[in-house]
Rosetta silent file (secondary structure, phi, psi, omega in degrees, C-alpha in Angstrom):
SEQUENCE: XXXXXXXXXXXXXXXXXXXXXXXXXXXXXXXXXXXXXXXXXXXXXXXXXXXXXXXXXXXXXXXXXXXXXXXXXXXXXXXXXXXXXXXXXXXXXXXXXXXXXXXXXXXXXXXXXXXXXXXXXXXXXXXXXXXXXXXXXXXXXXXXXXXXXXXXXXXXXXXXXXXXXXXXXXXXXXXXXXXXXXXXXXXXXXXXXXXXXXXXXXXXXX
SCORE:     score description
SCORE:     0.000 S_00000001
   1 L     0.000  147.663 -172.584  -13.695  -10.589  -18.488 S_00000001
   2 L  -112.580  169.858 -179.297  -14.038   -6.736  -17.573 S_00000001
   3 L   -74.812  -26.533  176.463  -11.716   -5.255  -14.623 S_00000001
   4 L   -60.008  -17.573  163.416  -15.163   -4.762  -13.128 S_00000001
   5 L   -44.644  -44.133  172.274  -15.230   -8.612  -12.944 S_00000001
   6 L   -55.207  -38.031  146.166  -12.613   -8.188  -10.632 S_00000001
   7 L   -17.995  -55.060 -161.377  -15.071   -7.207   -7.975 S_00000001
   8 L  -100.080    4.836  163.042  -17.258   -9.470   -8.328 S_00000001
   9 L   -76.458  162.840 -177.285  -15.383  -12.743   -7.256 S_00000001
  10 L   -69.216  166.977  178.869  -16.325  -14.228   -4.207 S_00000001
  11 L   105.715  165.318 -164.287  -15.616  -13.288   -0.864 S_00000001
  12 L  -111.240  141.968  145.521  -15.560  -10.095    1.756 S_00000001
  13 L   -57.052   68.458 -156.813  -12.372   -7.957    1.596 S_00000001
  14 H   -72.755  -48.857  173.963  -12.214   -8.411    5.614 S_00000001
  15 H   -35.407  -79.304  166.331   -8.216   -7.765    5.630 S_00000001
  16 H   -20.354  -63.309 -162.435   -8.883   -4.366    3.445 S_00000001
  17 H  -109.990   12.801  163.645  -11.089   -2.929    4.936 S_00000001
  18 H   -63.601  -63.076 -148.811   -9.913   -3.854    8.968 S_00000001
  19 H   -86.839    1.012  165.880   -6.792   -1.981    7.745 S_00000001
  20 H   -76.462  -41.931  154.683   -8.434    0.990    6.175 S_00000001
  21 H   -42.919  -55.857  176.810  -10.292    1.206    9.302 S_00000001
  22 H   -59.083  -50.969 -173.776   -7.465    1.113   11.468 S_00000001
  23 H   -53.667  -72.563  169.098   -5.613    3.381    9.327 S_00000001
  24 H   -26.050  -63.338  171.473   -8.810    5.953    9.329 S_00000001
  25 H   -65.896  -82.372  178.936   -9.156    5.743   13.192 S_00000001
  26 H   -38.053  -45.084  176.503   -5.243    6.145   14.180 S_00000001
  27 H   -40.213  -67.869  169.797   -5.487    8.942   11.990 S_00000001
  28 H   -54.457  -50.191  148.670   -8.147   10.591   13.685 S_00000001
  29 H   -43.302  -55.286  177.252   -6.810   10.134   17.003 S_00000001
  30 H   -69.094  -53.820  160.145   -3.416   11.443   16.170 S_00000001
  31 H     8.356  -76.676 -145.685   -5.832   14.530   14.254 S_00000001
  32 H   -89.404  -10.230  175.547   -7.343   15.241   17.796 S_00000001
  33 L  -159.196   75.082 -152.324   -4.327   14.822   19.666 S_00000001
  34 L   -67.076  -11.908  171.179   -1.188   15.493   17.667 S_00000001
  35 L   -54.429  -32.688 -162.513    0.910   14.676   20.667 S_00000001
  36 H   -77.924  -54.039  176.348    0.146   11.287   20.323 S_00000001
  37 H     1.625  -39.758 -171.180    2.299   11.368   16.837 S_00000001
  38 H   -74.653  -54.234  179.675    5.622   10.473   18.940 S_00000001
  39 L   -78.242    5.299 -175.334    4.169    7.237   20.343 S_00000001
  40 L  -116.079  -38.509 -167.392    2.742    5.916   16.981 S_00000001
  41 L   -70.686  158.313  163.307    5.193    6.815   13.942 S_00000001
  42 E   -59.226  121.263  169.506    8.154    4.703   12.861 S_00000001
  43 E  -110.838  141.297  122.659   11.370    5.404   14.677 S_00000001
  44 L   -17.336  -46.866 -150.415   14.564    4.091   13.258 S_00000001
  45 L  -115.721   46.408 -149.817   15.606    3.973   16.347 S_00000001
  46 L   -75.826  119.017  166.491   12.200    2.533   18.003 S_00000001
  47 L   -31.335  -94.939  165.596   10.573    2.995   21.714 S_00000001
  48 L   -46.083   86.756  172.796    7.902    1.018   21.278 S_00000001
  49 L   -28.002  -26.077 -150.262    7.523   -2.510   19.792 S_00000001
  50 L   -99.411  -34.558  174.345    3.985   -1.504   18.482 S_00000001
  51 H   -13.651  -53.177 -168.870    5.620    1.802   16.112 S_00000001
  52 H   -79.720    6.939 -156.640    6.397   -0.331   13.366 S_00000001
  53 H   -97.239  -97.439 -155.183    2.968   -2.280   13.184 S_00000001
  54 H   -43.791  -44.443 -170.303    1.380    1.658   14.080 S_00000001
  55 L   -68.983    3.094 -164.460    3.735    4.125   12.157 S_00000001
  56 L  -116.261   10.752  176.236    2.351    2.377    8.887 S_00000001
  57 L  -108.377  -38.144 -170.718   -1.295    4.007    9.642 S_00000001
  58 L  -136.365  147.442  153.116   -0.933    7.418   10.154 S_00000001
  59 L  -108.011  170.108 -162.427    0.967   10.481    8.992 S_00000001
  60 L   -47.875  108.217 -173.642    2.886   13.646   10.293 S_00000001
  61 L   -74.338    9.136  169.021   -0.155   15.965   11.251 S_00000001
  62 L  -101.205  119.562  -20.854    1.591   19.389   10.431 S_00000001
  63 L   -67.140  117.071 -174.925   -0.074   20.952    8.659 S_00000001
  64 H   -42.180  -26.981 -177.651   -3.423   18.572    9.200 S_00000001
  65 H   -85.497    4.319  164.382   -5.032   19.502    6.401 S_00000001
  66 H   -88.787   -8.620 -177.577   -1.987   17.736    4.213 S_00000001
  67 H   -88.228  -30.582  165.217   -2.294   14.415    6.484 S_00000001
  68 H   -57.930  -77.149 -167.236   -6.033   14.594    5.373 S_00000001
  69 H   -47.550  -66.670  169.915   -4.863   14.929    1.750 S_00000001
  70 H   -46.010  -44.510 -146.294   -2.113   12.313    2.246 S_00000001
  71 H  -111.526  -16.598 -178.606   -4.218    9.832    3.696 S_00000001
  72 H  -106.313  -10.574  151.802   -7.397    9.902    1.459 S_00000001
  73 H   -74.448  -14.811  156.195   -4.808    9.484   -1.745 S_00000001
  74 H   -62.073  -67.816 -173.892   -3.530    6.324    0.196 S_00000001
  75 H   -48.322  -14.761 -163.178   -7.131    5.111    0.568 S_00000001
  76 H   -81.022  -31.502 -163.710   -7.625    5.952   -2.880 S_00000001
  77 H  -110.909  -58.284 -165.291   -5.054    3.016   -4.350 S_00000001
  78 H   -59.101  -61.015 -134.797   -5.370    0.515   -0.843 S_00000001
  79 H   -66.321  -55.633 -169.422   -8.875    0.263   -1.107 S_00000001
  80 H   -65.962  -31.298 -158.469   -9.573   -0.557   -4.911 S_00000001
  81 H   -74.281   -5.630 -164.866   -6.179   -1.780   -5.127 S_00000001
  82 H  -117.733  -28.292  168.412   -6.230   -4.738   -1.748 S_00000001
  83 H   -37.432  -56.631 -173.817   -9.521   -5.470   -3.096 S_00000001
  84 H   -77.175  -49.264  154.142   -9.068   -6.420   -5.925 S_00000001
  85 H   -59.514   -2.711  170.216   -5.725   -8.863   -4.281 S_00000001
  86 H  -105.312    6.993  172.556   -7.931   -9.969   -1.753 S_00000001
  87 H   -51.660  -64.455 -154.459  -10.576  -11.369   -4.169 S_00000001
  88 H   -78.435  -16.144  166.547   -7.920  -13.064   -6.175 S_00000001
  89 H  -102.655  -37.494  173.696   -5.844  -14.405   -3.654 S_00000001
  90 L   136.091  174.417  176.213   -7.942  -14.845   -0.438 S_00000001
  91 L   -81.549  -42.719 -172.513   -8.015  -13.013    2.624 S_00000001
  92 H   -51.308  -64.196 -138.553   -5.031  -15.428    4.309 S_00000001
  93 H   -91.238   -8.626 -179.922   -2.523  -14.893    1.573 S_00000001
  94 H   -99.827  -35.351 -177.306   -3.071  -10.686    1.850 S_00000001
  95 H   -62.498  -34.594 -147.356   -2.521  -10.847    5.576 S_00000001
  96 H   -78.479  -39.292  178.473    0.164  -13.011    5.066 S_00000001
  97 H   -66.388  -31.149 -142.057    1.364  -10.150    2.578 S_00000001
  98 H  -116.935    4.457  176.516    0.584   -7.191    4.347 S_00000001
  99 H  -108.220  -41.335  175.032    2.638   -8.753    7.333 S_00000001
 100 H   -60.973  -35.008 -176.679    5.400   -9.649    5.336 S_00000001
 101 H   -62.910  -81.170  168.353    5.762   -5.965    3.791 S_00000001
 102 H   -52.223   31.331  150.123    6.149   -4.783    7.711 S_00000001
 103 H  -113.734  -23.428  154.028    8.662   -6.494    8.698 S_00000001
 104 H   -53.939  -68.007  102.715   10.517   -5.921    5.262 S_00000001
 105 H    33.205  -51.348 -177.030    9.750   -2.158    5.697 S_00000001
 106 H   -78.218  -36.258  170.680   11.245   -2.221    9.214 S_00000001
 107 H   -50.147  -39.005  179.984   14.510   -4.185    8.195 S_00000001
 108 H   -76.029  -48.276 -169.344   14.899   -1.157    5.266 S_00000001
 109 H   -59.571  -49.210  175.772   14.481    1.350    7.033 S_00000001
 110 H   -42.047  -56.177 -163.707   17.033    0.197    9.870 S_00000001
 111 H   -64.535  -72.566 -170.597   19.539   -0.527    7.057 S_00000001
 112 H   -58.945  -26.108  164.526   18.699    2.797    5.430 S_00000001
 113 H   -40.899  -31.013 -177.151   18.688    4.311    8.116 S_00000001
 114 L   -37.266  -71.166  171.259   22.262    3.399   10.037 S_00000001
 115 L   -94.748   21.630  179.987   23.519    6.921   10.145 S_00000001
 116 L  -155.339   70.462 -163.832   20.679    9.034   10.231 S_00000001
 117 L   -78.020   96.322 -172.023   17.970    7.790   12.535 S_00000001
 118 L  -108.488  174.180  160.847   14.285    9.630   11.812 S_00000001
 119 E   -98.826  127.393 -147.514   10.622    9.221   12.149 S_00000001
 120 E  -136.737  135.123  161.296    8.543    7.827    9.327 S_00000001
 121 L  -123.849  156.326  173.001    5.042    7.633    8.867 S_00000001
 122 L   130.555  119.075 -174.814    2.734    6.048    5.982 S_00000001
 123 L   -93.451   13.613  178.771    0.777    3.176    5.006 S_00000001
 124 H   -43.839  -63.192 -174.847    2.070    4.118    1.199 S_00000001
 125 H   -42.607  -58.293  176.957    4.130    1.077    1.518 S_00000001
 126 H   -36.522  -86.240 -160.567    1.515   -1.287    2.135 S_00000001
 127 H   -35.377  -38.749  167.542   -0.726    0.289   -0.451 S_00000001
 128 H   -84.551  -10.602  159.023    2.163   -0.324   -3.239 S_00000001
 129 H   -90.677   15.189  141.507    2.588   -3.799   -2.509 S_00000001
 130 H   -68.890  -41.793 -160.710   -1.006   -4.146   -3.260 S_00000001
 131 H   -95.849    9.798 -172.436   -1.163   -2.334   -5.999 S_00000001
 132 H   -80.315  -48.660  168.433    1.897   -4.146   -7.515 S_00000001
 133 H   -72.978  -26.113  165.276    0.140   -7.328   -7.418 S_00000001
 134 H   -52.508  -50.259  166.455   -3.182   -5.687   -8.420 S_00000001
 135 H   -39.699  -64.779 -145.102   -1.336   -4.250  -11.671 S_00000001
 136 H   -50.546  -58.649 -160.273   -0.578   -7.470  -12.151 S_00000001
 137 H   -82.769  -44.145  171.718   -4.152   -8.849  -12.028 S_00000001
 138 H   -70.309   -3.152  172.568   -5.312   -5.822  -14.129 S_00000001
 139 H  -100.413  -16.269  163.381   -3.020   -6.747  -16.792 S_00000001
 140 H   -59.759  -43.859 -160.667   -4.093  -10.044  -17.070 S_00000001
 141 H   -76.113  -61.212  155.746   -7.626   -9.056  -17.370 S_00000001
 142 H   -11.904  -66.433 -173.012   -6.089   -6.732  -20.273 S_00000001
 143 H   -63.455  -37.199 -174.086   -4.320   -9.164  -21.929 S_00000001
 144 L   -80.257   -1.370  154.190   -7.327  -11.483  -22.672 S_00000001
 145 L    79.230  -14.999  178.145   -9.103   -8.610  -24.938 S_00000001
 146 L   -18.134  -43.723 -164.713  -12.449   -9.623  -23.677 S_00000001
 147 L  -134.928  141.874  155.355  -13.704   -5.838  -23.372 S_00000001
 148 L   -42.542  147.015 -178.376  -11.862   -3.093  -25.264 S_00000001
 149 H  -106.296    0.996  175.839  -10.158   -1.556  -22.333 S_00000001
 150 H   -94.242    6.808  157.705  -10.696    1.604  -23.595 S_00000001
 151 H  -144.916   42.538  158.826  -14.400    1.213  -23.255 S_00000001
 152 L  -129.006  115.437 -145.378  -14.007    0.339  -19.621 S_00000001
 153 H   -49.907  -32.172  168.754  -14.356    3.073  -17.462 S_00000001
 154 H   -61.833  -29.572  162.221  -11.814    1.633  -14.737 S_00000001
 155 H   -71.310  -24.193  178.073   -9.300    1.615  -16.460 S_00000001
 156 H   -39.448  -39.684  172.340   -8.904    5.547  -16.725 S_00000001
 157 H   -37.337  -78.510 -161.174   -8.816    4.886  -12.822 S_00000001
 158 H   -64.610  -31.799  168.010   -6.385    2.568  -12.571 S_00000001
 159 H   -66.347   -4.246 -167.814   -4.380    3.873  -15.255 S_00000001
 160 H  -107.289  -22.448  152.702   -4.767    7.366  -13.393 S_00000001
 161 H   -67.898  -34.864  174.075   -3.417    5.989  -10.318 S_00000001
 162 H   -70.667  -18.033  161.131   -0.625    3.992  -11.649 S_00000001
 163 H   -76.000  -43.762  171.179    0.626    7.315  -13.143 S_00000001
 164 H   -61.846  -43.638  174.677    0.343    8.899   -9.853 S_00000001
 165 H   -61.990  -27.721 -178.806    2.113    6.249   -7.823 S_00000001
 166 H   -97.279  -28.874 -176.803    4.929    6.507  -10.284 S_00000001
 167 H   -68.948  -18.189 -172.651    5.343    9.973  -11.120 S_00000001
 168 H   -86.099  -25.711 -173.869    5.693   10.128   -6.823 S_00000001
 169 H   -61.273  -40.777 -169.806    7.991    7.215   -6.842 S_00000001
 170 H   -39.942  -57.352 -156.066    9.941    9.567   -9.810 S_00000001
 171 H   -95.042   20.640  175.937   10.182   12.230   -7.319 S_00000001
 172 L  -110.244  160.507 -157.945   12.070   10.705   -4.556 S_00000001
 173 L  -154.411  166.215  168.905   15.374    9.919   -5.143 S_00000001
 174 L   -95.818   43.898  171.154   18.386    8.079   -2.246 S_00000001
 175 L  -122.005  -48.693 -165.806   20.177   11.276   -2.163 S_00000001
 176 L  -101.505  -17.979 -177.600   17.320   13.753   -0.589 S_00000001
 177 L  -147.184   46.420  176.693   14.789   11.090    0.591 S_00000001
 178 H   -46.996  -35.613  178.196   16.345    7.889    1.308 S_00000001
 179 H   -66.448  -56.556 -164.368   13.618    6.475    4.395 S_00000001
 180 H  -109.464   28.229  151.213   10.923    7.072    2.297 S_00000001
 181 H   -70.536  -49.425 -137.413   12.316    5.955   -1.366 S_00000001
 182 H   -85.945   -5.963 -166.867   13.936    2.902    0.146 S_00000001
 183 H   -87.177  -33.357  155.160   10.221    2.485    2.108 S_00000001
 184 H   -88.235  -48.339  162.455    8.553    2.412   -0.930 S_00000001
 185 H   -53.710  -32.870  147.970   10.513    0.458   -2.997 S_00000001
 186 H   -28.065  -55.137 -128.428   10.139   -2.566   -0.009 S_00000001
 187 H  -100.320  -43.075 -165.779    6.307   -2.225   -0.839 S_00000001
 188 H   -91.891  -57.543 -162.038    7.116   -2.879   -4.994 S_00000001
 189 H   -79.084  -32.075  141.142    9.954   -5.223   -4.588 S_00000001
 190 H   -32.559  -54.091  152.834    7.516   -7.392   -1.980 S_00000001
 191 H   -23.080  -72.985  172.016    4.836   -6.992   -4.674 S_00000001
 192 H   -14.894  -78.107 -130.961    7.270   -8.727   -6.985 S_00000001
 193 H   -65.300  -41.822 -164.427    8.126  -11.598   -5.163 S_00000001
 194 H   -42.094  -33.689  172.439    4.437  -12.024   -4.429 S_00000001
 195 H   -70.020  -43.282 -162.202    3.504  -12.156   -7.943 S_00000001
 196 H   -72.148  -32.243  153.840    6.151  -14.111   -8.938 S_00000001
 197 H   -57.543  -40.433 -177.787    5.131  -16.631   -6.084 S_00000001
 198 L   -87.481   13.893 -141.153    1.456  -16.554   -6.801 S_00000001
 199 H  -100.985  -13.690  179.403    1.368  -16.370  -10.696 S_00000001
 200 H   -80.823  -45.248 -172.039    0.090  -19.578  -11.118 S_00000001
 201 H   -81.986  -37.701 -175.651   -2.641  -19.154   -8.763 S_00000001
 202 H   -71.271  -43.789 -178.805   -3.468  -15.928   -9.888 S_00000001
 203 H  -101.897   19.338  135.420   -4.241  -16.401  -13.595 S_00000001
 204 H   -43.420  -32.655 -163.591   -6.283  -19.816  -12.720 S_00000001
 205 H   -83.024  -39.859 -159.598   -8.600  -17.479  -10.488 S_00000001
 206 L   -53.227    0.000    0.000   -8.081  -14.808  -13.589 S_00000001
């Protein structure tokens, strides 16, 4: 089996690419009307029921052309990376995932959050508890030797994103960036459990 294999299982990503959509569009709004930024982001301390569900779509538009930047290196990971989990798991079990990570996301943040109540933006979380179980699925696909992996052009990808996600994870720390270390680490330790729930299921499809 090649990682390009991965692709090619049955099924639509409909979950993927709803929330890439969504994500793409809230974006674009808040773009054109940065005002809106207040009613959409993650509060600690939240207004709005719909924030944490919203705040996981868009990011801080000052300066816009880094929220542009930000947001097409998210798409860059969700897209290949929720693809690839919703082939192998179904469409069900990634909503089921990508629901569980927000509310796990909102719970951390509160907790980290207790004396210093900010605004948060960023579908980063999601995107690493995709790509945690996607690693996963690309290492199986590894493991079996099928294809040299080193004369499969995806992995340079995936290996060039899994360097990226980690060298960013590297540079956050709980002393200078606690909301969004402990907001990524949700998105990884949800990953986990997912694999470790699914692992059975996963290298049957695999």
């Amino acid at each position: 089996m090649k990682l390009s294999d991965l692709y090619k299982i049955k099924g639509f990503p409909v979950v993927t690419v709803t929330l890439t959509l969504i994500s793409f569009v809230l974006s674009c709004i808040v773009w054109l009307e940065p005002a809106l930024f207040d009613y959409l982001c993650i509060e600690t301390r939240p207004q709005y029921f719909w924030q944490y569900f919203s705040g996981c779509f868009i990011h801080n538009v000052e300066p816009k052309w880094v929220m542009w930047v930000h947001m097409i290196m998210n798409f860059m990971g969700l897209v290949p990376f929720g693809i690839i989990v919703e082939k192998v798991l179904g469409s069900k079990k990634i909503f089921v995932l990508f629901l569980t990570e927000l509310v796990v996301t909102a719970v951390s943040l509160q907790l980290a959050s207790l004396n210093n109540p900010t605004k948060i933006s960023g579908i980063s979380t999601i995107t690493y508890a995709f790509a945690t179980v996607a690693f996963y699925c690309i290492f199986l696909v590894l493991k079996k030797r099928e294809t040299p992996y080193l004369k499969q052009p995806l992995f340079y990808y995936f290996a060039f994103q899994f360097w990226g996600m980690l060298q960013m994870l590297l540079m956050m720390n709980p002393v200078n960036a606690l909301t969004s270390f402990v907001g990524h680490i949700s998105g990884i330790v949800v990953g986990i459990v997912t694999v470790i729930v699914t692992a059975r299921e996963i290298k049957v499809k695999i």
